[in-house]
VEXMIKE-960810 format. One record per atom (N, C-alpha, C): x, z, y; residue in three letters; atom name. Coordinates in pm, 1 decimal. Layout:
% residues N
xx|zz|yy|resn|name
X|Z|Y|ALA|CA
...
***
This chain:
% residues 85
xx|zz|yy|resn|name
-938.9|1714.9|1089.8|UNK|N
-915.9|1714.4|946.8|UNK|CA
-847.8|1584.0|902.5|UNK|C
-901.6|1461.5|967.6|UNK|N
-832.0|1355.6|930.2|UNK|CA
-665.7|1322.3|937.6|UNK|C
-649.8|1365.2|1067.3|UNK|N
-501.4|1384.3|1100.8|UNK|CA
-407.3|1468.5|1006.2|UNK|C
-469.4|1604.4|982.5|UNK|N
-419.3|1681.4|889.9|UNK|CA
-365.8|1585.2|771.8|UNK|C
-485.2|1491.7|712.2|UNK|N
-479.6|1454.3|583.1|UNK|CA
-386.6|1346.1|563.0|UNK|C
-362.2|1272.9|671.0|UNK|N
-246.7|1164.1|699.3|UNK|CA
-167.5|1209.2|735.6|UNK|C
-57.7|1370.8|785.5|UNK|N
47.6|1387.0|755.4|UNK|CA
118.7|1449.9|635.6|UNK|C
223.6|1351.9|622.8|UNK|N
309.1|1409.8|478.5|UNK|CA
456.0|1472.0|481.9|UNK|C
478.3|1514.4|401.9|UNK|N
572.8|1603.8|421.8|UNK|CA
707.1|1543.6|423.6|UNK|C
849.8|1559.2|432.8|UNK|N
954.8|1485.2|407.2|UNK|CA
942.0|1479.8|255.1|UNK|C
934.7|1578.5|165.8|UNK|N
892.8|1565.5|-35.7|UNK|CA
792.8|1478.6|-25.8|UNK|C
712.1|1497.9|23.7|UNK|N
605.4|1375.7|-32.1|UNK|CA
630.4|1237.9|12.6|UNK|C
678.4|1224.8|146.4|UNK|N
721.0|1077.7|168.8|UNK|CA
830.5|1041.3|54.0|UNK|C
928.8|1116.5|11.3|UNK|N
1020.1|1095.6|-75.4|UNK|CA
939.6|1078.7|-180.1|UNK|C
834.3|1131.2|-272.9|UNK|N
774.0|1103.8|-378.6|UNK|CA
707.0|1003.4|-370.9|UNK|C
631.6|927.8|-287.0|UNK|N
594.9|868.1|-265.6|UNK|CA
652.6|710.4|-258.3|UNK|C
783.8|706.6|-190.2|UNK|N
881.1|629.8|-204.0|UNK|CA
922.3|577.8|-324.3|UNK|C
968.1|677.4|-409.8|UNK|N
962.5|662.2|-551.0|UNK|CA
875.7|627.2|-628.2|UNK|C
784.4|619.7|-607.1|UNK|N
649.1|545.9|-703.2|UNK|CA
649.6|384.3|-615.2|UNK|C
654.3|386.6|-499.0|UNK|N
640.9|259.9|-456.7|UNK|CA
755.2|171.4|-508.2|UNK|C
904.3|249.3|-492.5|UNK|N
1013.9|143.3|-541.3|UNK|CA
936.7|65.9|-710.1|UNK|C
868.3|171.7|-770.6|UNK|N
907.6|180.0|-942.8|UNK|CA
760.2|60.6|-921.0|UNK|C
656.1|64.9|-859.5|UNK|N
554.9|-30.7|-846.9|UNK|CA
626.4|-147.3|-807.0|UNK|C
680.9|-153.1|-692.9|UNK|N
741.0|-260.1|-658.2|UNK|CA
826.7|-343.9|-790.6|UNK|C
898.9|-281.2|-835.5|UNK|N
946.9|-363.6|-947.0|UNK|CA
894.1|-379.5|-1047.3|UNK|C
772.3|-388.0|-1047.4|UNK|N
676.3|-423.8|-1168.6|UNK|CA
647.9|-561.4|-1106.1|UNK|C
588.3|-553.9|-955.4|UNK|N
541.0|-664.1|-847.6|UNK|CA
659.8|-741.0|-873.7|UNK|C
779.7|-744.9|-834.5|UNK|N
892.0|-813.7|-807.8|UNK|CA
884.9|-974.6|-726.3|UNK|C
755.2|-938.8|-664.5|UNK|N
734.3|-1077.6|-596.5|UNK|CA
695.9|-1044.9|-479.5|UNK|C
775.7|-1113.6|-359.3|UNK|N
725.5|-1079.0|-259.8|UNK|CA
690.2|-953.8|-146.5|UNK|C
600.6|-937.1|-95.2|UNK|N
612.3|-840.8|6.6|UNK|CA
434.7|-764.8|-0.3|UNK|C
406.9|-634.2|-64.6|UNK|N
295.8|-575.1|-123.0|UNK|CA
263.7|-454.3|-8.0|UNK|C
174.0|-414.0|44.4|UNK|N
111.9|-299.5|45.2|UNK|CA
2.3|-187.6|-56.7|UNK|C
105.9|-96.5|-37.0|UNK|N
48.0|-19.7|-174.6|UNK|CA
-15.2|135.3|-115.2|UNK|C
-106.6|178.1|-199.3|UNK|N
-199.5|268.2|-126.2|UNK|CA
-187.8|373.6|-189.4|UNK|C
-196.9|528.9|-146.9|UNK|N
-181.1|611.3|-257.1|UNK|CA
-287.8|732.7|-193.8|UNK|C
-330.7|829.6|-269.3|UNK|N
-475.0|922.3|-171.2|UNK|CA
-381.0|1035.2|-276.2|UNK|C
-382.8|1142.4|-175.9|UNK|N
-378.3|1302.2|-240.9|UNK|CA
-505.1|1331.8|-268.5|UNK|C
-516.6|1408.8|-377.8|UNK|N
-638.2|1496.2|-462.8|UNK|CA
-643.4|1591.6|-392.9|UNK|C
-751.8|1669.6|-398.5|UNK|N
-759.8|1813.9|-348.3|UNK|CA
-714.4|1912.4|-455.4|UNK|C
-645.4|1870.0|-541.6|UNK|N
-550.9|1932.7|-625.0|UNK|CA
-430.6|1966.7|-555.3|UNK|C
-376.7|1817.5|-491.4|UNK|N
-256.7|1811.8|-426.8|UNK|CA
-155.8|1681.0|-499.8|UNK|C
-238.7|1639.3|-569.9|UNK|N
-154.6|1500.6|-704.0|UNK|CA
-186.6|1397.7|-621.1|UNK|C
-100.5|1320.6|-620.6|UNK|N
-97.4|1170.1|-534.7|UNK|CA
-95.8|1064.3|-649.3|UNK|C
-220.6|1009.7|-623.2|UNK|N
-245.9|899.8|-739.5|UNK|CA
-224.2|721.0|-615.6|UNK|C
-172.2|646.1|-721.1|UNK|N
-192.0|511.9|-676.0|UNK|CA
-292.1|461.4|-688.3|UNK|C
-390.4|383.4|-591.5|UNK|N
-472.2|347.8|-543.5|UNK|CA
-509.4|234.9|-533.2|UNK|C
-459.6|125.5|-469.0|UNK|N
-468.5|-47.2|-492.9|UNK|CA
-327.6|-93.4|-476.8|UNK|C
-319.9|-224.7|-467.9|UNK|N
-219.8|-285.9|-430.8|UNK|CA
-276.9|-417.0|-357.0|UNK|C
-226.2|-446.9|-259.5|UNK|N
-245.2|-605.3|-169.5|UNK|CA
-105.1|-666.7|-167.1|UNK|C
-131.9|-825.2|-141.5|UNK|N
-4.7|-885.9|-71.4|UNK|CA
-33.0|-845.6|58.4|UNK|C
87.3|-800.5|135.1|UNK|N
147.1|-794.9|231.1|UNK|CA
76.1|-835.8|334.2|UNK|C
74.3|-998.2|264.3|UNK|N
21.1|-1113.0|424.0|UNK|CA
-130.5|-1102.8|406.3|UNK|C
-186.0|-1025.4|285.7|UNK|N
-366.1|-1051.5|310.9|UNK|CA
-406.8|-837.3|310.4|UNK|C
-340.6|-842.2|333.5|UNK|N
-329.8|-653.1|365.2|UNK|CA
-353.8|-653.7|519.0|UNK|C
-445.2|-565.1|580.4|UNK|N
-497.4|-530.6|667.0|UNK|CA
-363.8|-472.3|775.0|UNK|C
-343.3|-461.8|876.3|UNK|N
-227.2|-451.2|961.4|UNK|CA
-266.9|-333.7|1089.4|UNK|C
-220.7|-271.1|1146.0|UNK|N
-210.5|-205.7|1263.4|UNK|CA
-235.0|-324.9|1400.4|UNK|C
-258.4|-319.2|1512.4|UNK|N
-294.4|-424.5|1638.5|UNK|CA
-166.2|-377.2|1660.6|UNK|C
-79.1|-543.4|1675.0|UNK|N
36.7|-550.7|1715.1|UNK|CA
162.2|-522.2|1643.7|UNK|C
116.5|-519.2|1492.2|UNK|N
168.8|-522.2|1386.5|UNK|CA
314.2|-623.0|1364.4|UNK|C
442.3|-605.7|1392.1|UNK|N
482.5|-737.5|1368.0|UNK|CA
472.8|-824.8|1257.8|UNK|C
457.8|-751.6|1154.8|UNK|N
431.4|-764.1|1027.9|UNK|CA
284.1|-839.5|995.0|UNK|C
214.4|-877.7|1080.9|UNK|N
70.5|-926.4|1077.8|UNK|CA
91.9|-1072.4|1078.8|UNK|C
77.4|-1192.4|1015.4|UNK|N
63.6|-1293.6|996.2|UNK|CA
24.5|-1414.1|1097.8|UNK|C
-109.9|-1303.4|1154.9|UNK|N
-169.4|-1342.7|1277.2|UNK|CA
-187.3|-1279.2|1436.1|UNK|C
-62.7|-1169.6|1384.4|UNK|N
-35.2|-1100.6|1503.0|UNK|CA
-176.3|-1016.3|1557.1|UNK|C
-260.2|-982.9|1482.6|UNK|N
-350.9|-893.5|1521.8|UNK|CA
-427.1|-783.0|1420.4|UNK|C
-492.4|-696.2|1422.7|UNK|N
-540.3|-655.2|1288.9|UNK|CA
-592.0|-633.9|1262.9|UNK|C
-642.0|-722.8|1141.4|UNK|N
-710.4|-772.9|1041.1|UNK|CA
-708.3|-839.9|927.1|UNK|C
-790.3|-804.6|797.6|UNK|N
-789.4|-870.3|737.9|UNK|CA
-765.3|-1027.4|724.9|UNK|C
-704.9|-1096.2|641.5|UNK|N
-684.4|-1235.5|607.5|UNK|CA
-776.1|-1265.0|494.5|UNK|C
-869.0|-1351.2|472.8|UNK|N
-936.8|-1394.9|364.4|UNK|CA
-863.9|-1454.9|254.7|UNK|C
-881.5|-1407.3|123.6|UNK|N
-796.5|-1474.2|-6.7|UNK|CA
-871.7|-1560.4|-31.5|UNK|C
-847.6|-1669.6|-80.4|UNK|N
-911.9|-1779.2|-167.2|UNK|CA
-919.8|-1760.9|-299.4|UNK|C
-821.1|-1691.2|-299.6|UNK|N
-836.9|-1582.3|-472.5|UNK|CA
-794.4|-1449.4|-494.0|UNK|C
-829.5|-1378.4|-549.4|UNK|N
-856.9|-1268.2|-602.0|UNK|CA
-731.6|-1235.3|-752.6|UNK|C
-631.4|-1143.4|-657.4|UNK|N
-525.1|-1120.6|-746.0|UNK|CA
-539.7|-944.6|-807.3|UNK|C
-524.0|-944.4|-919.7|UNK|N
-541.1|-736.4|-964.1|UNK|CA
-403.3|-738.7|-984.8|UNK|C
-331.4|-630.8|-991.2|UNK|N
-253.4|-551.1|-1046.9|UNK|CA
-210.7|-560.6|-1179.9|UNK|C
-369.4|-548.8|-1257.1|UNK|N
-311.7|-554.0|-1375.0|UNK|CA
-303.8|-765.3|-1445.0|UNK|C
-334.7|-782.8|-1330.6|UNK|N
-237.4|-941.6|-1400.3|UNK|CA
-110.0|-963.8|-1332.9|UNK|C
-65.8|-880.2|-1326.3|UNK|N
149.4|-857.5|-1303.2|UNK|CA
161.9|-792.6|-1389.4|UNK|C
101.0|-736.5|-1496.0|UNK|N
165.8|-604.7|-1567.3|UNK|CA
100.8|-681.2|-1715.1|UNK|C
169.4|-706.1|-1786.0|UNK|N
183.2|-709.8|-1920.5|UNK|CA
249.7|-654.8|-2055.9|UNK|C
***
């Protein structure tokens, strides 16, 4: 079931894309991982947002900071809605 639920379709990666560009330019800083969950409706809602470098990574991630994966500890605590005014 899990597998099922993590593949998406070529439309939904494309919809999906499109909400991330339009988030992203709200962010306009930097490099974000952004999260999104389908409903059992079938509606894809946005979910959190992280920086990039304190966003959790795949093992062997090149993209991992510390080259392994895991979390990075923040020293502070950034929301969403303090980029959006």
């Amino acid at each position: 079931m899990l597998t099922k639920m993590n593949e998406e379709t070529d439309e939904e990666i494309a919809l999906l894309s499109g909400y991330a560009e339009k988030i992203a330019a709200i962010l306009n800083e930097g490099a974000w991982s952004l999260d999104f969950a389908k409903s059992r409706s079938g509606l894809w809602y946005f979910i959190a947002a992280a920086e990039a470098s304190k966003s959790w990574h795949p093992r062997g991630c090149p993209n991992c900071p510390e080259g392994r994966g895991e979390k990075r500890k923040s020293k502070t605590k950034k929301t969403l809605s303090s980029f959006i005014s």
